[in-house]
Residue frames as a rotation matrix with the C-alpha (Angstrom) as fourth column:
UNK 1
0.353 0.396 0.848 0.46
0.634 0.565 -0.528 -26.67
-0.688 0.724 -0.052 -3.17
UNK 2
-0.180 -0.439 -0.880 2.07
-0.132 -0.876 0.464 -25.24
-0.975 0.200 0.100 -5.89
UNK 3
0.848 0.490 0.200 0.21
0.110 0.206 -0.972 -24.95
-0.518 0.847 0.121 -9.73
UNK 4
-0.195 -0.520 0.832 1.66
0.373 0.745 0.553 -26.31
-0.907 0.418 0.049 -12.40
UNK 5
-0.026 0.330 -0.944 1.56
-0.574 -0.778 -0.256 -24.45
-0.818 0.535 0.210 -15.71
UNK 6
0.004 0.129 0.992 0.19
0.537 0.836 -0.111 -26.81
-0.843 0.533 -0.066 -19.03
UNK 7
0.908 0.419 -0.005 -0.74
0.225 -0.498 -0.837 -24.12
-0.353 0.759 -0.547 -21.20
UNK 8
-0.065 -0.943 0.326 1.55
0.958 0.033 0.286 -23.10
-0.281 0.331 0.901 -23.32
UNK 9
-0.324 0.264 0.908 2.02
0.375 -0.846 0.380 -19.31
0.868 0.464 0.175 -24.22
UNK 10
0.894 0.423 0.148 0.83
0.036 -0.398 0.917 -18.67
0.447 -0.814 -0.371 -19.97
UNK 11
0.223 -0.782 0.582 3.53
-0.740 -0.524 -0.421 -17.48
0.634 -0.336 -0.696 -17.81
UNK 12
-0.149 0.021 -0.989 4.38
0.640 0.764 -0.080 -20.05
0.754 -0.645 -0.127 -15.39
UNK 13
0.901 0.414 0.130 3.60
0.030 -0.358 0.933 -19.01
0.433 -0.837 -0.334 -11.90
UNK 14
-0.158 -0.921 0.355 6.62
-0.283 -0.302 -0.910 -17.54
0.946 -0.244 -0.213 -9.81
UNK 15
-0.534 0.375 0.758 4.37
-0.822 -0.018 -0.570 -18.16
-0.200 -0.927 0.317 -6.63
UNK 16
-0.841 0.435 -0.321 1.81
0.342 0.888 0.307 -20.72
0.419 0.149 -0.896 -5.60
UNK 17
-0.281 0.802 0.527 -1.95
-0.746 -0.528 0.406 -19.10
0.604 -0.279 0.746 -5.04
UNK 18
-0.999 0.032 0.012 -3.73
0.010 0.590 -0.807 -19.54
-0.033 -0.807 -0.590 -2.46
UNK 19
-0.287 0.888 0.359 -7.72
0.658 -0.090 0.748 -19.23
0.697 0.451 -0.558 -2.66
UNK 20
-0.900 0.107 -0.423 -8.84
0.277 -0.610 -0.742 -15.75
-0.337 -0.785 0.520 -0.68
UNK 21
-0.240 0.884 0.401 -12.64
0.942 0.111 0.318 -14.52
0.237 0.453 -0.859 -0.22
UNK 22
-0.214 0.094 -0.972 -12.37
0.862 -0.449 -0.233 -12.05
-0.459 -0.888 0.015 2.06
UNK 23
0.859 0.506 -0.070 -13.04
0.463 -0.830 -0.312 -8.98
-0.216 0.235 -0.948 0.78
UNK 24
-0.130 -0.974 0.186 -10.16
0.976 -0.093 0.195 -6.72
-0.173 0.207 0.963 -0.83
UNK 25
0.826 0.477 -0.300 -10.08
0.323 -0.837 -0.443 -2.94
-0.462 0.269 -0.845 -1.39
UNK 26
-0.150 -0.847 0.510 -7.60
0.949 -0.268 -0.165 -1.09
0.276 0.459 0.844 -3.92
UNK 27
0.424 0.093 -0.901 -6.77
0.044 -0.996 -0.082 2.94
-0.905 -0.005 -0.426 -3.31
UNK 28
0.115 -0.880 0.460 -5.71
0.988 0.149 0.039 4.55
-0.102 0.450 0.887 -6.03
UNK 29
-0.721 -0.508 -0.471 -3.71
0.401 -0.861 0.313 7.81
-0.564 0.037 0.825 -6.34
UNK 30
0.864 0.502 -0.035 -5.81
0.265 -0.513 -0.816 10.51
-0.428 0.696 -0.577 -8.49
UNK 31
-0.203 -0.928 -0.313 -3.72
-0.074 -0.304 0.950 10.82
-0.976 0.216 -0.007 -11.51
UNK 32
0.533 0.351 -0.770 -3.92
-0.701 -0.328 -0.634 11.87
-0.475 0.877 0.071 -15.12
UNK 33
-0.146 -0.495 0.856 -2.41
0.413 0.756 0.508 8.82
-0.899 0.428 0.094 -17.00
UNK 34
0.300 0.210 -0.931 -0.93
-0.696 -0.619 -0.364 10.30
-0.653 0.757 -0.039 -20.54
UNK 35
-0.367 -0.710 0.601 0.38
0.101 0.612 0.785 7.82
-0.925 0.348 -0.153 -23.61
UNK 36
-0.838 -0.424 -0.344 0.56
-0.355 -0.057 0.933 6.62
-0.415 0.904 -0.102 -26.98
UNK 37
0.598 0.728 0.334 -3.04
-0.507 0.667 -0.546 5.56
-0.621 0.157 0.768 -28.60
UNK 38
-0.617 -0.224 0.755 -2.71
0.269 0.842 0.469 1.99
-0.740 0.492 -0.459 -29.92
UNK 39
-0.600 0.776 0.193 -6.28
0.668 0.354 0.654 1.88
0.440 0.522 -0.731 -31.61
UNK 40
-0.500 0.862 -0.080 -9.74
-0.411 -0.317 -0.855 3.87
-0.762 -0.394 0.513 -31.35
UNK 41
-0.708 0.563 0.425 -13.04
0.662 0.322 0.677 3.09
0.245 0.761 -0.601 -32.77
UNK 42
-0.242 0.955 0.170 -17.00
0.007 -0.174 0.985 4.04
0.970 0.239 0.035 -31.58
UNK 43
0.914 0.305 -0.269 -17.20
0.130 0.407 0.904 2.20
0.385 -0.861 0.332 -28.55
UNK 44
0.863 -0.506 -0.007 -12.97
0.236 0.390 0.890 2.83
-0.447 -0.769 0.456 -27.15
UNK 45
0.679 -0.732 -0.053 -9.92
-0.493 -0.401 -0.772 3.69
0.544 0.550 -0.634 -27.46
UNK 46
0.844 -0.480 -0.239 -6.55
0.494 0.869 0.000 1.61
0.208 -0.118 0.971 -26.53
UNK 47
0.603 -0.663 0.444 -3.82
-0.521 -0.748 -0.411 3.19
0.605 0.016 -0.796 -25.26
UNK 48
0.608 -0.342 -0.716 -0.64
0.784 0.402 0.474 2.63
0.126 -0.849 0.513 -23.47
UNK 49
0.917 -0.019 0.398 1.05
-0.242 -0.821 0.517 4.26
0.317 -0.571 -0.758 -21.02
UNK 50
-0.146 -0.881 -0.451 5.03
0.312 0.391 -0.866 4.27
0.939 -0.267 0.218 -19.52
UNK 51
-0.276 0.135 0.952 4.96
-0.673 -0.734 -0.091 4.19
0.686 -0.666 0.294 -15.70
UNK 52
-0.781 0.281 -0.558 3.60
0.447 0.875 -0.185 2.12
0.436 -0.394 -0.809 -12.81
UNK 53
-0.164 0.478 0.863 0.53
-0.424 -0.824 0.376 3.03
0.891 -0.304 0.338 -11.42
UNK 54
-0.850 -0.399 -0.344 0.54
-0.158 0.816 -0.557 2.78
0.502 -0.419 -0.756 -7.66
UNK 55
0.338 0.934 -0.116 -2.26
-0.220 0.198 0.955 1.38
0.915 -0.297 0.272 -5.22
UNK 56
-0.812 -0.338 0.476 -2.57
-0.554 0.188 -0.811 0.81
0.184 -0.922 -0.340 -1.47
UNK 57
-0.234 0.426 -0.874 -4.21
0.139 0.904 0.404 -3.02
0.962 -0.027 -0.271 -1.19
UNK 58
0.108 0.478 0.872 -6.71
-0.993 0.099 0.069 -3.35
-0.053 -0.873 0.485 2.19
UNK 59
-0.588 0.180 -0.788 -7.07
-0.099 0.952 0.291 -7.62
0.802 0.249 -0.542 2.62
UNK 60
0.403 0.638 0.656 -9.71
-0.715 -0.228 0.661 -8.47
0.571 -0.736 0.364 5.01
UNK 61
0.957 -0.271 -0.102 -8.72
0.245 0.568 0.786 -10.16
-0.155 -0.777 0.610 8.44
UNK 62
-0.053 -0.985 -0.162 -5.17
0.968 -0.011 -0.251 -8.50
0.245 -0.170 0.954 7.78
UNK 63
0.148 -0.144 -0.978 -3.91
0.680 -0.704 0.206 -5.58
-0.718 -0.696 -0.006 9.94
UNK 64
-0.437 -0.752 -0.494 -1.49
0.164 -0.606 0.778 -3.72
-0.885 0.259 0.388 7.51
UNK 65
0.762 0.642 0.087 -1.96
-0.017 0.154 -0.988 -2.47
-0.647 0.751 0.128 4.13
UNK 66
0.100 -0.716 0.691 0.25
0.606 0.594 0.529 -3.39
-0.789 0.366 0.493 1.55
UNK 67
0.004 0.120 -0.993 1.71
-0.857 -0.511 -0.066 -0.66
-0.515 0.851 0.101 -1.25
UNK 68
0.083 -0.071 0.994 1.68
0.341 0.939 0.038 -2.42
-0.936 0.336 0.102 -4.51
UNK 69
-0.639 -0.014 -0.769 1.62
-0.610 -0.600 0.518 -1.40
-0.469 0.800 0.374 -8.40
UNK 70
0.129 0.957 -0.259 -1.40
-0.611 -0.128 -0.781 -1.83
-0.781 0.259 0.569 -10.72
UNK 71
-0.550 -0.716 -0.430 -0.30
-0.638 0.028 0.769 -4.33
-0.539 0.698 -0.473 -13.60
UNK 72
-0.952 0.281 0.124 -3.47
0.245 0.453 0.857 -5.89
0.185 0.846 -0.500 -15.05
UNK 73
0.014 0.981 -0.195 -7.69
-0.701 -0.129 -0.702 -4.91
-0.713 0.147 0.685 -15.71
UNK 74
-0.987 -0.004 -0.159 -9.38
-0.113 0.721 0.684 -8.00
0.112 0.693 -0.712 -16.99
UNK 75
-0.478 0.838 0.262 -12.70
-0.879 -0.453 -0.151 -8.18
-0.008 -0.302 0.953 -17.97
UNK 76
-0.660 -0.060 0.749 -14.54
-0.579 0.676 -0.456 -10.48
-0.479 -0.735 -0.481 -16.15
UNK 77
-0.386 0.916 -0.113 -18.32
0.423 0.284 0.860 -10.70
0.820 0.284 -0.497 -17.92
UNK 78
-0.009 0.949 -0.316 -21.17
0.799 0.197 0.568 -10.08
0.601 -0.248 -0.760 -16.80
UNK 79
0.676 0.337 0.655 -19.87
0.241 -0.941 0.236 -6.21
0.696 -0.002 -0.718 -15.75
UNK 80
0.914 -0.383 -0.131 -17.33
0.176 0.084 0.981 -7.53
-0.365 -0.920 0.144 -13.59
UNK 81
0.759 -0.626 -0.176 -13.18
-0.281 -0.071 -0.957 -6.85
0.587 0.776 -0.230 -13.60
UNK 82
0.974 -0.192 -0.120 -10.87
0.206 0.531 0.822 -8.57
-0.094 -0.825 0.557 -12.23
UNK 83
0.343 -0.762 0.549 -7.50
-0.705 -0.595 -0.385 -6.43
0.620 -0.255 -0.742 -11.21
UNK 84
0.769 -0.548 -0.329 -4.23
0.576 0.817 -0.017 -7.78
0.278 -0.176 0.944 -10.74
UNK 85
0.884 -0.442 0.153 -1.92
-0.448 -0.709 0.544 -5.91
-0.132 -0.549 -0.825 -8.11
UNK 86
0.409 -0.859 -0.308 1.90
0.313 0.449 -0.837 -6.74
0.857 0.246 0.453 -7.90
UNK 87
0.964 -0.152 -0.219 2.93
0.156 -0.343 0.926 -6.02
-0.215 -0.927 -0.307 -4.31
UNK 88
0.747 -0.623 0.233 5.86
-0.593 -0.782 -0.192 -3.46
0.302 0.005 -0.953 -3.90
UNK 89
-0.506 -0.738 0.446 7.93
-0.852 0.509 -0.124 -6.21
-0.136 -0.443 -0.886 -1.53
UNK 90
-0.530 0.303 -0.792 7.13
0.269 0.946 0.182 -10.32
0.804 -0.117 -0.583 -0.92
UNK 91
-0.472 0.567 0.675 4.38
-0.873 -0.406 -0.269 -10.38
0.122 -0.717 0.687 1.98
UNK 92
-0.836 0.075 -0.544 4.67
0.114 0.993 -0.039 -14.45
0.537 -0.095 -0.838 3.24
UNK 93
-0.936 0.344 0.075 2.55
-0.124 -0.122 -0.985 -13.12
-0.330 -0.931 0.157 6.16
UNK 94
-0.561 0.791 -0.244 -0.49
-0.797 -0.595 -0.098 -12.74
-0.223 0.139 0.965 3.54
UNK 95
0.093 0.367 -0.926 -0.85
-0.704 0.682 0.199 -16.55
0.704 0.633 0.321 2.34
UNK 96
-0.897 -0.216 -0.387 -0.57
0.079 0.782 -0.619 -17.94
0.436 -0.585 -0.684 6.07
């Protein structure tokens, strides 16, 4: 099945998702992450960084782990974020 992209202004999908529950874990490297501030207020500051930051993805019910680079934090609500990895190579083996 491959999604179909209406919105305008949304990337189109390069892939077709698949739906996973399974549990996921991210490492990440201990590193000092330096850049440019965008914006600060009271409550935050905005900032970006040049770089990739990497991670080593766990998937449950899969053997290997998978390097990958960090490339979105989205907040979810309700205290949750939802983190978007970019795997390092293609990895068919994960959506069968």
């Amino acid at each position: 099945m491959h999604e179909t992209n209406k919105s305008a202004g949304i990337e189109a999908r390069r892939e077709p998702r698949v739906d996973h529950d399974g549990q996921v874990t991210i490492e990440l490297a201990a590193v000092s992450l330096v850049g440019s501030g965008q914006n600060i207020s009271t409550q935050g500051v905005f900032f970006a960084v040049d770089g990739k930051l990497p991670v080593v993805v766990r998937i449950e019910g899969k053997v290997e782990p998978v390097a990958g680079q960090l490339v979105r934090l989205e907040s979810m609500g309700d205290g949750r974020i939802g983190i978007a990895v970019r795997f390092d190579q293609a990895h068919p083996d994960l959506v069968s």
